[in-house]
C-alpha positions in Angstrom: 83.8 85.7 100.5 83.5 81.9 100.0 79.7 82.5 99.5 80.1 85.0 97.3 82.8 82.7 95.5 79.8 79.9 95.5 77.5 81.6 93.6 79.7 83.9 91.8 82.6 81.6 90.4 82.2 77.9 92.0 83.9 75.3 91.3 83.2 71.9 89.3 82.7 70.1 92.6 80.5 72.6 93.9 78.5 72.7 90.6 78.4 68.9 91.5 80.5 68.1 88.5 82.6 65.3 90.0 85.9 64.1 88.2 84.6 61.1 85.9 81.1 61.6 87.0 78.7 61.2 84.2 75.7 61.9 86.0 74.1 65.7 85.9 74.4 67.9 89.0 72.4 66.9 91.5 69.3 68.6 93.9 71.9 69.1 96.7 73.9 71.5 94.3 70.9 73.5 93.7 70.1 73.8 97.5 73.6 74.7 98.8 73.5 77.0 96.3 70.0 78.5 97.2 71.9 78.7 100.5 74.9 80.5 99.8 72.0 83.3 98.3 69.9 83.0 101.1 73.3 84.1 103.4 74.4 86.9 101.1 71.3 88.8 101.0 71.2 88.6 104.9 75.3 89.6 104.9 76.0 92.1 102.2 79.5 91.8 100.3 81.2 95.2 100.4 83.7 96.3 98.3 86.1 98.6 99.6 88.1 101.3 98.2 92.2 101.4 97.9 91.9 104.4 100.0 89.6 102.5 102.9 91.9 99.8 102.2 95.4 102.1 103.0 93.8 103.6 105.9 93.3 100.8 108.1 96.4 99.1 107.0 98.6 100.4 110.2 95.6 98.7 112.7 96.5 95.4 110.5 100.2 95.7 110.7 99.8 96.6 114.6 97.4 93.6 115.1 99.5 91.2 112.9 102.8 92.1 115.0 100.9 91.3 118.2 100.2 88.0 117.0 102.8 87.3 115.4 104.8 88.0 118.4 102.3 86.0 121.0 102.2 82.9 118.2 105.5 83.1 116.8 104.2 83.5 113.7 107.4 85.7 112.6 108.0 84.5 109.5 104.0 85.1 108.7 103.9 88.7 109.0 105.8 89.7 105.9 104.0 88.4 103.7 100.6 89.9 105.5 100.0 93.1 105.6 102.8 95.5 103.8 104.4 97.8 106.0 103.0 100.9 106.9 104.8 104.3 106.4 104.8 105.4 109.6 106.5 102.3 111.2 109.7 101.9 108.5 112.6 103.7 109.5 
């Protein structure tokens, strides 16, 4: 996602416009973002439906429990993942 955010939607800084800088982007800007191509079009960006997105979202909760329970992470897992259906009571 951050490469994808690179080329997409980047930032001043990584358009090497720097705060007070008068000077125009520089060669490095071009090749980082050359590179954040280069790594998309060898790792496609998926989109995935609201439907993928609901189905899976019980493994997430299940997996976010674990850890928070192992880390003690409690307060963490609320604002995760939304509860599933089949786990409220």
């Amino acid at each position: 996602m951050l490469h994808h955010d690179a080329v997409y939607s980047p930032t001043l800084a990584q358009q090497g416009i720097l705060p007070g800088s008068k000077k125009p982007p520089s060669q490095k800007t071009i090749a980082n973002q050359a590179q954040h191509l280069g790594y998309l079009e060898s790792h496609r960006y998926e989109k995935f439906s609201q439907n993928d997105i609901e189905e899976v979202c019980p493994l997430l909760f299940m997996t976010s429990s674990y850890v928070s329970t192992c880390y003690q992470h409690l307060r963490t897992l609320q604002y995760t993942y939304p509860v599933p259906k089949e786990t409220t009571s």
